[in-house]
C-alpha atoms as an extended CHARMM CRD file, in Angstrom:
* protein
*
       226  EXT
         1         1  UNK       CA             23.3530000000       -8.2070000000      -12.0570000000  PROA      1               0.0000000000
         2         2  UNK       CA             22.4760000000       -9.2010000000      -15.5800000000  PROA      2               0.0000000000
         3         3  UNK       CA             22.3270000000       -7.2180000000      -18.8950000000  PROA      3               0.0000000000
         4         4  UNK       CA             19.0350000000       -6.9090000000      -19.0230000000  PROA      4               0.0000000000
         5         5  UNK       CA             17.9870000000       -5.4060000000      -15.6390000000  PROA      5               0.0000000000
         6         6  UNK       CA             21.1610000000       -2.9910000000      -15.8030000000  PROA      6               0.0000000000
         7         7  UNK       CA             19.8470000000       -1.7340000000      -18.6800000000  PROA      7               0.0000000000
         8         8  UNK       CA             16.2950000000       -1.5300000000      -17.3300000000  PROA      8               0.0000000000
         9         9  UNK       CA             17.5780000000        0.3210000000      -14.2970000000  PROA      9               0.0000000000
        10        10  UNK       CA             19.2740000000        2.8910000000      -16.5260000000  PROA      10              0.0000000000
        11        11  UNK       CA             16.1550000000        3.7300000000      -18.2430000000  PROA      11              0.0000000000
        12        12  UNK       CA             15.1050000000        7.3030000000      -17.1670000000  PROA      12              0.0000000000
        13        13  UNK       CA             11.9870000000        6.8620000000      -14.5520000000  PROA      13              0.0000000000
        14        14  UNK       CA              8.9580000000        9.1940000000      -14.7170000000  PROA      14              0.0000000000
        15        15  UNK       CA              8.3410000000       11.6070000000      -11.6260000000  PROA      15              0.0000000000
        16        16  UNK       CA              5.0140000000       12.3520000000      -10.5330000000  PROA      16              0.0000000000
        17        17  UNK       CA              5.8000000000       15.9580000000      -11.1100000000  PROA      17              0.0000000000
        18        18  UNK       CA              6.9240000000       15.4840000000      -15.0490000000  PROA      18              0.0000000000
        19        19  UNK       CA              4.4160000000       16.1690000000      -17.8660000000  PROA      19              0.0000000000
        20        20  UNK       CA              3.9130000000       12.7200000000      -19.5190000000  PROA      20              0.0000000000
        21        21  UNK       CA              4.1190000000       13.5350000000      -22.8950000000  PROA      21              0.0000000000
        22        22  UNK       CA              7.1410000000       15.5490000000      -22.3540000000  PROA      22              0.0000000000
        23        23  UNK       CA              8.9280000000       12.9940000000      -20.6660000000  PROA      23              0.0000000000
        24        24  UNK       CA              7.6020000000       10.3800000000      -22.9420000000  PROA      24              0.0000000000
        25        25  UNK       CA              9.4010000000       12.0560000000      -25.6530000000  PROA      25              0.0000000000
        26        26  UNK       CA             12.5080000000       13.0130000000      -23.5190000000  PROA      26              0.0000000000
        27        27  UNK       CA             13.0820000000        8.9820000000      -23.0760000000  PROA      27              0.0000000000
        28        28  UNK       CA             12.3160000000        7.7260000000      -26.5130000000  PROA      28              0.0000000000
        29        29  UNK       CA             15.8420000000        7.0440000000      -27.2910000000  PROA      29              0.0000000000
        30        30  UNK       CA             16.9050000000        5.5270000000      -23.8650000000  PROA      30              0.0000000000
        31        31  UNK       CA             13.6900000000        3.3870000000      -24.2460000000  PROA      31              0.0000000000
        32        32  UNK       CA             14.7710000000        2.4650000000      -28.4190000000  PROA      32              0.0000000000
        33        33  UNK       CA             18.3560000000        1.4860000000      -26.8450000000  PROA      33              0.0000000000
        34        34  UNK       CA             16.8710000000       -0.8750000000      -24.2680000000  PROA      34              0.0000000000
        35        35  UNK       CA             14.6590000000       -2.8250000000      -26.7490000000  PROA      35              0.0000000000
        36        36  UNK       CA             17.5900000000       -2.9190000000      -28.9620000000  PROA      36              0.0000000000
        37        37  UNK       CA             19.4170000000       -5.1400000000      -26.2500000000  PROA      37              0.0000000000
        38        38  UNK       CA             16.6550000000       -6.7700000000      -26.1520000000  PROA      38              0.0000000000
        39        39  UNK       CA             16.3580000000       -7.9760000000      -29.6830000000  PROA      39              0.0000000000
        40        40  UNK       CA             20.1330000000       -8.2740000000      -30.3570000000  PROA      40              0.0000000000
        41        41  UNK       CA             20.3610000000      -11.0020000000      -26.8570000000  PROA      41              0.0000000000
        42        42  UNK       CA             17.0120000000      -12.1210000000      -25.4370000000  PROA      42              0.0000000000
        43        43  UNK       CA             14.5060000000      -14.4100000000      -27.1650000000  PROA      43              0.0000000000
        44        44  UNK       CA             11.0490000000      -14.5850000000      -26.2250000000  PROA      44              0.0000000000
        45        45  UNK       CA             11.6770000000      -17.4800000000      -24.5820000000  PROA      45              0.0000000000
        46        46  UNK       CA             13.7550000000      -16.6050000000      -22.2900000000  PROA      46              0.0000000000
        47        47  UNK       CA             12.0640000000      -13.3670000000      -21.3390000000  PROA      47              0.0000000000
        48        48  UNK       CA              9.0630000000      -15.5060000000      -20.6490000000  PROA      48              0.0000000000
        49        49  UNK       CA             11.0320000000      -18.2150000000      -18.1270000000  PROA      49              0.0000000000
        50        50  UNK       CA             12.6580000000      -14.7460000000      -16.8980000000  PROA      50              0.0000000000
        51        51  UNK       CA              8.9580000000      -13.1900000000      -15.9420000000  PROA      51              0.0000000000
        52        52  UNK       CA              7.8880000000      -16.6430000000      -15.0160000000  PROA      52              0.0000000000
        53        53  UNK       CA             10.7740000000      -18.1130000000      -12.7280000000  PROA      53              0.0000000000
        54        54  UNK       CA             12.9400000000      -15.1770000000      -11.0200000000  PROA      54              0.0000000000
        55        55  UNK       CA             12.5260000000      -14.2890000000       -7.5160000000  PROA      55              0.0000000000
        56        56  UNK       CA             13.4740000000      -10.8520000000       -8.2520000000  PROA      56              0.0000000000
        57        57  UNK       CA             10.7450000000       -8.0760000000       -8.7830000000  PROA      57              0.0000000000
        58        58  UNK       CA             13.4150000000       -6.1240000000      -11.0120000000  PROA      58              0.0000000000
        59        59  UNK       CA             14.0430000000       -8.8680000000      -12.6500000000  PROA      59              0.0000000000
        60        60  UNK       CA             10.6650000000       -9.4910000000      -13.7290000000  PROA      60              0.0000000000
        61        61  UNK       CA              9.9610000000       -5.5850000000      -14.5210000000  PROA      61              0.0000000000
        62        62  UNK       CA             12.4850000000       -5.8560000000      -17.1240000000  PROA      62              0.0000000000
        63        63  UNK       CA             11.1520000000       -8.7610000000      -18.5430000000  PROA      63              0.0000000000
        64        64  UNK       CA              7.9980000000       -7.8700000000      -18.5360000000  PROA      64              0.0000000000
        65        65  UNK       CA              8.8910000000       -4.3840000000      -19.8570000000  PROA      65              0.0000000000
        66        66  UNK       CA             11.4380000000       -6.5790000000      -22.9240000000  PROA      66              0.0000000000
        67        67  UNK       CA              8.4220000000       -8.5350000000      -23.8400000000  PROA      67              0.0000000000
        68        68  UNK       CA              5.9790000000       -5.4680000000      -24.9870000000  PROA      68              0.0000000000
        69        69  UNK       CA              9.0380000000       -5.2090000000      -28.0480000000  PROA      69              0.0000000000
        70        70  UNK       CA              9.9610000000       -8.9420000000      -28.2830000000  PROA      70              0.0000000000
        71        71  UNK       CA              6.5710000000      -10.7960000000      -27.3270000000  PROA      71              0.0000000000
        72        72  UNK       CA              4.4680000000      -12.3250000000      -29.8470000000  PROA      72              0.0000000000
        73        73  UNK       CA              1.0320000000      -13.3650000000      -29.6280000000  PROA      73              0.0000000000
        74        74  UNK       CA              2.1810000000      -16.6300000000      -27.9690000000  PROA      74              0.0000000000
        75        75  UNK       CA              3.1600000000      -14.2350000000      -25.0760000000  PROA      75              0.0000000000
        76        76  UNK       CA             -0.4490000000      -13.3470000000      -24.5620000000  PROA      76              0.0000000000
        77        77  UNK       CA             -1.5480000000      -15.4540000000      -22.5020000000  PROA      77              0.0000000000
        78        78  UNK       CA              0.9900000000      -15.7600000000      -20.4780000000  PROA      78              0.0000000000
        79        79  UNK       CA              1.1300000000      -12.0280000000      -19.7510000000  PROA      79              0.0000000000
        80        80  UNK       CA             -2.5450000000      -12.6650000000      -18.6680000000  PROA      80              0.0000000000
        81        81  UNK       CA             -1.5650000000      -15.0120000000      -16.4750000000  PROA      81              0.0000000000
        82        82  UNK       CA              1.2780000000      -12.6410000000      -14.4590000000  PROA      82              0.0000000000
        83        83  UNK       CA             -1.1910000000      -10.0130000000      -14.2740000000  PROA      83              0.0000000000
        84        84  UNK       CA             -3.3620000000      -11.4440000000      -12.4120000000  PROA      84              0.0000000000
        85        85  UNK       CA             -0.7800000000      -13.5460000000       -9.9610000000  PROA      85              0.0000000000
        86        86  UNK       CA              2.1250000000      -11.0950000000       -9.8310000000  PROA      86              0.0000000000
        87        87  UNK       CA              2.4790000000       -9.7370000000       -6.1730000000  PROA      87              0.0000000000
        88        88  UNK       CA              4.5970000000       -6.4190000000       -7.4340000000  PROA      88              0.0000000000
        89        89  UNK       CA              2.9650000000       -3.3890000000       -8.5100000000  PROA      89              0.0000000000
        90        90  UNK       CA              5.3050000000       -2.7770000000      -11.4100000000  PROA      90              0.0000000000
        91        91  UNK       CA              5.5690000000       -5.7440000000      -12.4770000000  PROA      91              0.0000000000
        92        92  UNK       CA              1.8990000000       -5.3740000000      -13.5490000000  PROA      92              0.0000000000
        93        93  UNK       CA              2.3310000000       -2.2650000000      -14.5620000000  PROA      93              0.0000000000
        94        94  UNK       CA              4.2750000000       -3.3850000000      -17.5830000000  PROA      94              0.0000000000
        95        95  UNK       CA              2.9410000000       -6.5770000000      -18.1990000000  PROA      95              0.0000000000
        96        96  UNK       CA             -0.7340000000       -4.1150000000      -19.1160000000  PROA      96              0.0000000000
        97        97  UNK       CA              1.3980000000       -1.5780000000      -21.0790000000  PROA      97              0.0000000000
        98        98  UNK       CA              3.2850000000       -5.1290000000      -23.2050000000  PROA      98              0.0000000000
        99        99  UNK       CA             -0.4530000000       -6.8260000000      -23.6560000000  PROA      99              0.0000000000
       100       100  UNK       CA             -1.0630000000       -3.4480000000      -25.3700000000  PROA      100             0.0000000000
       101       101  UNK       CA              2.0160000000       -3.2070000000      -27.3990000000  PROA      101             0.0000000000
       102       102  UNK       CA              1.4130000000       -6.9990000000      -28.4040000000  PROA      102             0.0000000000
       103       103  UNK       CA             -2.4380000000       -6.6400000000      -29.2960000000  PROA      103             0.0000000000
       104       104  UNK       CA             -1.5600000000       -3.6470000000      -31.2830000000  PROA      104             0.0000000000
       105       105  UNK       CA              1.2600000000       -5.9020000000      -33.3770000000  PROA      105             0.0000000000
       106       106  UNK       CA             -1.3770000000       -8.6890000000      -33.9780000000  PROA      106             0.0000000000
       107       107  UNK       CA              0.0340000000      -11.7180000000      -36.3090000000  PROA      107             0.0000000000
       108       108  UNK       CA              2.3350000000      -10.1240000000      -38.2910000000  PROA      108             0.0000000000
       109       109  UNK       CA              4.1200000000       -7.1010000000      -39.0520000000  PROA      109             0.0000000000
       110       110  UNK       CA              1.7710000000       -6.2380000000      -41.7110000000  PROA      110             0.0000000000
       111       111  UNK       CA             -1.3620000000       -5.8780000000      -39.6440000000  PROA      111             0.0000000000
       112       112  UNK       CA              0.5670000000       -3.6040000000      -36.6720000000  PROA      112             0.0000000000
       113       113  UNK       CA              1.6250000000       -1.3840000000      -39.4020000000  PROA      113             0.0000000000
       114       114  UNK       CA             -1.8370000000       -1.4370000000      -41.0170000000  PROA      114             0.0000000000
       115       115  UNK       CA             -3.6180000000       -0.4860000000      -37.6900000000  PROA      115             0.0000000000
       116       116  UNK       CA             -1.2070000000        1.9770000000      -37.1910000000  PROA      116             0.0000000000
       117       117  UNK       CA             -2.2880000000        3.7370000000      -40.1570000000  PROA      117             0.0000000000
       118       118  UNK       CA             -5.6890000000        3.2910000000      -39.9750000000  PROA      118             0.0000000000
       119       119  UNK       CA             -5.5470000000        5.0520000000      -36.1920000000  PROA      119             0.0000000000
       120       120  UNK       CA             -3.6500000000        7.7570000000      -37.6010000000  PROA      120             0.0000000000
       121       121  UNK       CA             -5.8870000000        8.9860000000      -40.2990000000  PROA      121             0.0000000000
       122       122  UNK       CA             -8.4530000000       11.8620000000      -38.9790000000  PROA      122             0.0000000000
       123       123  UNK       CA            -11.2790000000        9.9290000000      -36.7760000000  PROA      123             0.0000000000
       124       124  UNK       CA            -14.6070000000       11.4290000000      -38.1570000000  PROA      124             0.0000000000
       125       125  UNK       CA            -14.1380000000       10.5800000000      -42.2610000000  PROA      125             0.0000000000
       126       126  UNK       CA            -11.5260000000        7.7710000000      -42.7920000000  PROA      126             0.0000000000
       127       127  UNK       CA            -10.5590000000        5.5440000000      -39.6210000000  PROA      127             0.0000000000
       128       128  UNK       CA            -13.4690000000        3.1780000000      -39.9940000000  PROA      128             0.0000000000
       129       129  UNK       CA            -13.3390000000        2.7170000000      -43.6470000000  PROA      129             0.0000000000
       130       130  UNK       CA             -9.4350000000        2.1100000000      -43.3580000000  PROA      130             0.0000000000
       131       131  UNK       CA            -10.0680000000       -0.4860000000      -40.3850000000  PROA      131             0.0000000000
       132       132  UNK       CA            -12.9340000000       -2.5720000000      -42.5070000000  PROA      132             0.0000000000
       133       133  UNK       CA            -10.2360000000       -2.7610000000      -45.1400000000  PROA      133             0.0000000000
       134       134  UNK       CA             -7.9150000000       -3.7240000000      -42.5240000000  PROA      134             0.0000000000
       135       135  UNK       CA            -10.5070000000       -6.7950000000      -41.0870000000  PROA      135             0.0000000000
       136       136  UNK       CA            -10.9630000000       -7.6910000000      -44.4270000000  PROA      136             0.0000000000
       137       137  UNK       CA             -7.2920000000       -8.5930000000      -44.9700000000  PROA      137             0.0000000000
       138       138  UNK       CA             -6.7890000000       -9.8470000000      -41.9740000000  PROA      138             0.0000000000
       139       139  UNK       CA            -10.2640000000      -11.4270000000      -40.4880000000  PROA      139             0.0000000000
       140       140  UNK       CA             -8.0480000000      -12.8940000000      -37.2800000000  PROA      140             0.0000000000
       141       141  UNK       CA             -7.1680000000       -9.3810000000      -36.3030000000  PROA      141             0.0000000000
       142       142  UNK       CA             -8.4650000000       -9.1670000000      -32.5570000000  PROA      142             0.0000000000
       143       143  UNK       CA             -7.3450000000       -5.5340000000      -31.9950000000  PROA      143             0.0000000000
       144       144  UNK       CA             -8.6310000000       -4.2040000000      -35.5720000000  PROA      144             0.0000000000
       145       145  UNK       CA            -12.0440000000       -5.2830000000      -33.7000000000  PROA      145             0.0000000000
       146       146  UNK       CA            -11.5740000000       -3.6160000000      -31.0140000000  PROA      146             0.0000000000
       147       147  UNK       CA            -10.9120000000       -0.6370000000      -32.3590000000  PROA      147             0.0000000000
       148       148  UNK       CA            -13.6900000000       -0.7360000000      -34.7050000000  PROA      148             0.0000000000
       149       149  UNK       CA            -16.0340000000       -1.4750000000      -32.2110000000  PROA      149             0.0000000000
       150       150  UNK       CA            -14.2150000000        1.7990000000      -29.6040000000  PROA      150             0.0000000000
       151       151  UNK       CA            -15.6120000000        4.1290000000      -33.2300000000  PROA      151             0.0000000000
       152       152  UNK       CA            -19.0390000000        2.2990000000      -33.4490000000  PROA      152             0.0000000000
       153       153  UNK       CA            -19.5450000000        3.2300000000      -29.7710000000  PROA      153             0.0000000000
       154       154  UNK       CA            -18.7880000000        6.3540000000      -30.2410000000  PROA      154             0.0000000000
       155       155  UNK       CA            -20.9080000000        6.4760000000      -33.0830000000  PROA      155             0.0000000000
       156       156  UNK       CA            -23.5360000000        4.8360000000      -31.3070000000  PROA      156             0.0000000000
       157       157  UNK       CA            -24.0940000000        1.7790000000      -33.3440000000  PROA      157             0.0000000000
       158       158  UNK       CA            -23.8650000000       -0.0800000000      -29.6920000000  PROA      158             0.0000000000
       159       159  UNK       CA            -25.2590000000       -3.0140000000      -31.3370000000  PROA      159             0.0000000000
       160       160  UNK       CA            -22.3000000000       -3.2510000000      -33.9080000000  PROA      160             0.0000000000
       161       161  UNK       CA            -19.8540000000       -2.7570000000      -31.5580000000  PROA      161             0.0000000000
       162       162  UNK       CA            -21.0190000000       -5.5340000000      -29.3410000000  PROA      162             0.0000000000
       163       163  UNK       CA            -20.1850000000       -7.8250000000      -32.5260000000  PROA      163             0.0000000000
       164       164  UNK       CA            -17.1770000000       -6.7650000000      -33.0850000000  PROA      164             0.0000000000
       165       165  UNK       CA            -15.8970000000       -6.9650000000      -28.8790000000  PROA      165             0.0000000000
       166       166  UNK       CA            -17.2170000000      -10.1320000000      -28.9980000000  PROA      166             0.0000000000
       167       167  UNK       CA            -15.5370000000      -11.2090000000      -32.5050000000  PROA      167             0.0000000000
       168       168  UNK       CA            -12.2280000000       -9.7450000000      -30.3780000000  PROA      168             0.0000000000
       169       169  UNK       CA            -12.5610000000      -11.6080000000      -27.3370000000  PROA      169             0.0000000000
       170       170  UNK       CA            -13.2030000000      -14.4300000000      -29.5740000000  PROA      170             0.0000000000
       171       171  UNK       CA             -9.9290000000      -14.2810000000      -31.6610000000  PROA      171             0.0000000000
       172       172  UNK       CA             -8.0020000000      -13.1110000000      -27.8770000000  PROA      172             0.0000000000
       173       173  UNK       CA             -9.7810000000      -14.4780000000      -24.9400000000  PROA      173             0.0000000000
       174       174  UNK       CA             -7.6230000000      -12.4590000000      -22.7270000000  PROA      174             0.0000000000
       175       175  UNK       CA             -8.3520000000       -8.8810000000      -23.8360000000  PROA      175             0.0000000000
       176       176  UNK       CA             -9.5380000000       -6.9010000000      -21.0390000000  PROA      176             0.0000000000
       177       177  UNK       CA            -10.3450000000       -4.0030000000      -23.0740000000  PROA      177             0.0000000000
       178       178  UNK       CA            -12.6280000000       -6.0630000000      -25.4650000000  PROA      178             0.0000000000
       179       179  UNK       CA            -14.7800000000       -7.5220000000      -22.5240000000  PROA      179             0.0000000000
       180       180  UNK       CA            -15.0270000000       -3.9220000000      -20.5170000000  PROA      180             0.0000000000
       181       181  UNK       CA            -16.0710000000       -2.3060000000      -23.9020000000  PROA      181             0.0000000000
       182       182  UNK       CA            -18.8120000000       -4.7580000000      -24.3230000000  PROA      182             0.0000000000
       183       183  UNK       CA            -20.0010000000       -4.0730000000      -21.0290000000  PROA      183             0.0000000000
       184       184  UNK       CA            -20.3850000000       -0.3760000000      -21.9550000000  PROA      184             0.0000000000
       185       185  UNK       CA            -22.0280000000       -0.9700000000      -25.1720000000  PROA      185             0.0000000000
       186       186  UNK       CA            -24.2820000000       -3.1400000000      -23.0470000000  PROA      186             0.0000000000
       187       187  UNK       CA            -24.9650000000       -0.5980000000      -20.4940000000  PROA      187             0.0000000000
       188       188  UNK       CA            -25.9580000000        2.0020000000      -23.3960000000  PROA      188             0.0000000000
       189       189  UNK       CA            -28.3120000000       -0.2930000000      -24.4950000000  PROA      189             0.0000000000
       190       190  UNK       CA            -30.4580000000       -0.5860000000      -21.3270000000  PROA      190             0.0000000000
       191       191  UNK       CA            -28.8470000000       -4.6070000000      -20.7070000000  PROA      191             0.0000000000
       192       192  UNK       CA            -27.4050000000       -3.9790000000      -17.0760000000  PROA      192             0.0000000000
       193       193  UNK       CA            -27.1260000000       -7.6330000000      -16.3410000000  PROA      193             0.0000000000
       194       194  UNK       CA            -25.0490000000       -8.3800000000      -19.5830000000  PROA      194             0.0000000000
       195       195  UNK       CA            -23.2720000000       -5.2340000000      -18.6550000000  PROA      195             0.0000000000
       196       196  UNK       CA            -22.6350000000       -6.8420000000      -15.3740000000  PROA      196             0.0000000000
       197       197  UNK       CA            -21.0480000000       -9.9200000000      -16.6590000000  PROA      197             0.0000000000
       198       198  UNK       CA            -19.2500000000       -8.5930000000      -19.2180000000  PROA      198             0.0000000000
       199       199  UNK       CA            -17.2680000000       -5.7480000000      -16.7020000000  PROA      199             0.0000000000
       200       200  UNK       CA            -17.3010000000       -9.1320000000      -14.3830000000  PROA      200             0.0000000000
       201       201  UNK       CA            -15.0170000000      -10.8140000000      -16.7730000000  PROA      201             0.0000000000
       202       202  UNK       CA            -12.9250000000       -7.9760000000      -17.4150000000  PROA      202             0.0000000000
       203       203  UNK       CA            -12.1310000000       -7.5070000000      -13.5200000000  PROA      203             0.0000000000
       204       204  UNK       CA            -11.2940000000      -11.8470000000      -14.0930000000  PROA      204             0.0000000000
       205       205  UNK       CA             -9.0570000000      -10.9000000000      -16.6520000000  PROA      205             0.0000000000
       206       206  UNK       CA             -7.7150000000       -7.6830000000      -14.8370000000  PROA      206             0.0000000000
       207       207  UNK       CA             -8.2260000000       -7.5560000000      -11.1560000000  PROA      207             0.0000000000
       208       208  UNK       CA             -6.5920000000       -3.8940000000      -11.1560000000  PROA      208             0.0000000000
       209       209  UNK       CA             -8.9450000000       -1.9750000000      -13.2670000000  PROA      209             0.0000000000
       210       210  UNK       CA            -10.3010000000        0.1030000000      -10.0820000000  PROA      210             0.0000000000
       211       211  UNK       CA            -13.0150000000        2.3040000000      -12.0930000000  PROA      211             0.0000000000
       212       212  UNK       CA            -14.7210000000       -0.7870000000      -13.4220000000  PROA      212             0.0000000000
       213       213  UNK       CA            -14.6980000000       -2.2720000000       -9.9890000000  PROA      213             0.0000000000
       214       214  UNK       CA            -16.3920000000        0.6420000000       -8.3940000000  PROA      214             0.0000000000
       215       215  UNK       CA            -19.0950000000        0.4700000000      -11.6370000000  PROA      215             0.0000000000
       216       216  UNK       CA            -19.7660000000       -3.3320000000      -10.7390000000  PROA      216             0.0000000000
       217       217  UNK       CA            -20.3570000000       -2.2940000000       -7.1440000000  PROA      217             0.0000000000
       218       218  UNK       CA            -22.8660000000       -0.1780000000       -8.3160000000  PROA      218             0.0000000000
       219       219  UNK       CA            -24.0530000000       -1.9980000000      -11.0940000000  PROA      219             0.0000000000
       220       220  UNK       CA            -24.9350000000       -4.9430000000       -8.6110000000  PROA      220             0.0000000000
       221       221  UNK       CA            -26.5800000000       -2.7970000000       -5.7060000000  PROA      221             0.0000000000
       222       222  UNK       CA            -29.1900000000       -1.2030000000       -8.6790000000  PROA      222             0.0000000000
       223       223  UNK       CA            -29.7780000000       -4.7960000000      -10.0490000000  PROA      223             0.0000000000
       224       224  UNK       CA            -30.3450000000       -6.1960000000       -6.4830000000  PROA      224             0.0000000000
       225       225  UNK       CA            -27.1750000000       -8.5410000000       -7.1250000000  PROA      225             0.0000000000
       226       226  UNK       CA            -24.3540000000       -9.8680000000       -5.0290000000  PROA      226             0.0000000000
């Protein structure tokens, strides 16, 4: 057995029964000692040929799991690529939870801790302020985007946020989250067919995102598509 999945199997596991946040907090430091490992004897590299190449689900869980700490943008894609090919449920599992932990990072470790910040201050008076500062540092930011466009929606400045999902999914072609949100924004705004394609591409880009499946199901049966 290597290091890496003897670690991952000592990592406490979540029971259906346990409050998340709870446990969340209960396995911080088990989870800070695994990605420590990870730093101090795995490169990126090799956690990608790991996910890519073993015949062992566990294996790849661990990898998967090493990359949301180690991955860079350059893992993005490739992460993409597993979710949607992977036969094991929790293998996928982690590959969604590293895409987020990578998006979130961005370029550099000035723009994670920026967007950090920004999502920390008090929603209704300073996030979107501190997140056009943010863009405006760092204009190849493809999750400051996103998140702007999650408070324009809210807001209901649809319009804006369809910009800014789009301005994502241009700067990270394989952001699920950018292309579902622009289908919402699209559905506010009375476009069901653009609302259609754009939850069409998310399901390309994650097959396992069961709500939105359901929604395109009925989204094509009002349209009168197949």
């Amino acid at each position: 057995m290597s290091l890496l999945v003897e670690a991952f199997e000592n990592l406490p596991k979540a029971k259906p029964t346990d409050d998340l946040e709870l446990w969340e907090a209960g396995a911080q430091e088990a989870f800070v000692e695994f990605y420590q490992l990870v730093k101090n004897r795995y490169s990126e590299g090799t956690l990608q040929r790991l996910l890519l190449s073993s015949d062992d689900p566990q294996t790849r869980q661990a990898a998967a799991l090493a990359l949301g700490s180690q991955g860079t943008m350059a893992s993005s894609t490739l992460l993409s690529g597993v979710l949607k090919n992977d036969p094991d449920e929790g293998v996928r599992i982690w590959v969604v939870d590293s895409l987020w932990e990578i998006w979130f990072r961005g370029n550099s470790v000035d723009e994670g801790r920026g967007l950090r910040i920004a999502m920390g201050l008090p929603e209704s008076i300073q996030q979107l302020p501190a997140l056009d500062d943010l863009i405006e540092q760092y204009p190849d930011f493809a999750e400051a985007y996103n998140q702007r466009a999650i408070l324009l929606y809210r807001r209901g400045q649809h319009a804006k946020a369809v910009a800014d999902c789009e301005r994502a999914l241009r700067l990270n072609p394989v952001h699920f989250g950018a292309a579902s949100g622009l289908g919402q924004c699209y559905l506010r705004m009375n476009k069901p067919h653009a609302a259609l394609r754009a939850f069409a591409h998310a399901l390309d880009l994650n097959p396992y995102l069961l709500d939105l499946r359901e929604m395109v199901e009925t989204l094509r049966n009002a349209i009168g598509e197949k």
